[in-house]
C-alpha positions as CSV (number, residue, x, y, z in Angstrom):
1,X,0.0,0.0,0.0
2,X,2.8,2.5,0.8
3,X,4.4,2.0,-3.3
4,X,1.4,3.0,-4.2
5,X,0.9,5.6,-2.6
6,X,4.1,7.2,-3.4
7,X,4.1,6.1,-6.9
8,X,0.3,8.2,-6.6
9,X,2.0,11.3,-5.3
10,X,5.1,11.1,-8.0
11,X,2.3,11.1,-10.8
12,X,0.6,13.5,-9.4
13,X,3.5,15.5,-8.4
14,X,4.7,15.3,-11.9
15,X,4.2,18.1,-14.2
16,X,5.1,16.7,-17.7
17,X,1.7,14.1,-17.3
18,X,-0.3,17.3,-16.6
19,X,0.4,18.5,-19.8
20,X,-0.3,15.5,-21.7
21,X,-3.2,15.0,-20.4
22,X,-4.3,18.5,-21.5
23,X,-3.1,18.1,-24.7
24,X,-5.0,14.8,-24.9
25,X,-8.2,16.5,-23.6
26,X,-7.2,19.5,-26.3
27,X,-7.3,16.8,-29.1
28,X,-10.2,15.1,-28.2
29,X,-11.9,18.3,-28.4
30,X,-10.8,19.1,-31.8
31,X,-11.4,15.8,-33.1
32,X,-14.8,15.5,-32.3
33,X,-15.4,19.1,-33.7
34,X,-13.8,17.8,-37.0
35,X,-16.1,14.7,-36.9
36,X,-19.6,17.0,-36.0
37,X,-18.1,19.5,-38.9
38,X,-17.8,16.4,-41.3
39,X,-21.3,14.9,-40.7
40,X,-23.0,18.4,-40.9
41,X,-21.0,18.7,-44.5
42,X,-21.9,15.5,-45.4
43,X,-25.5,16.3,-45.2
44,X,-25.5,19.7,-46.5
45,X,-23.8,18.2,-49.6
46,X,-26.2,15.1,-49.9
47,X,-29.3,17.5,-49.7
48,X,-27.9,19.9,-52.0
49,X,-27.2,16.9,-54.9
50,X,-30.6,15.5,-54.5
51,X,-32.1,18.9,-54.8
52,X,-29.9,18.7,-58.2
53,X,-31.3,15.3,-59.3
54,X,-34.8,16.5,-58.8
55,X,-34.2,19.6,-61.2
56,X,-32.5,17.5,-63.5
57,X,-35.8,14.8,-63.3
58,X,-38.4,17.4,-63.4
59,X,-39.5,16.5,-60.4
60,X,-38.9,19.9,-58.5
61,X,-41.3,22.7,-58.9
62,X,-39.2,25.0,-57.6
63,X,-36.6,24.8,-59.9
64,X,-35.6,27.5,-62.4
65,X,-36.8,26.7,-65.8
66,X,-34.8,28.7,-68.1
């Protein structure tokens, strides 16, 4: 019980695991904003290229016709 207790306070004691950490929290904050970012893009562009089709098809009113 007493090892690890010390080997506790040395991690905790230590600054360079601090910084890790934060940079591993940093990253998995700008990961998952890459992978919301991507989805929302993903949509946007799927929505857009059926909106295409349909013009294309004739089967959108709102289309242009020109």
């Amino acid at each position: 019980m007493t090892k690890l207790g010390l080997s506790l306070r040395r991690m905790l004691g230590d600054k360079r695991g601090i910084s890790s950490v934060e940079y591993a929290l940093l990253l998995a904050v700008i990961g998952a904003g890459i992978a919301v970012a991507a989805g929302t893009l993903s949509n946007s562009i799927a929505e857009e290229m059926t909106k295409s089709a349909e013009c294309i098809d004739g089967t959108n009113p709102d289309c242009a016709q020109g």
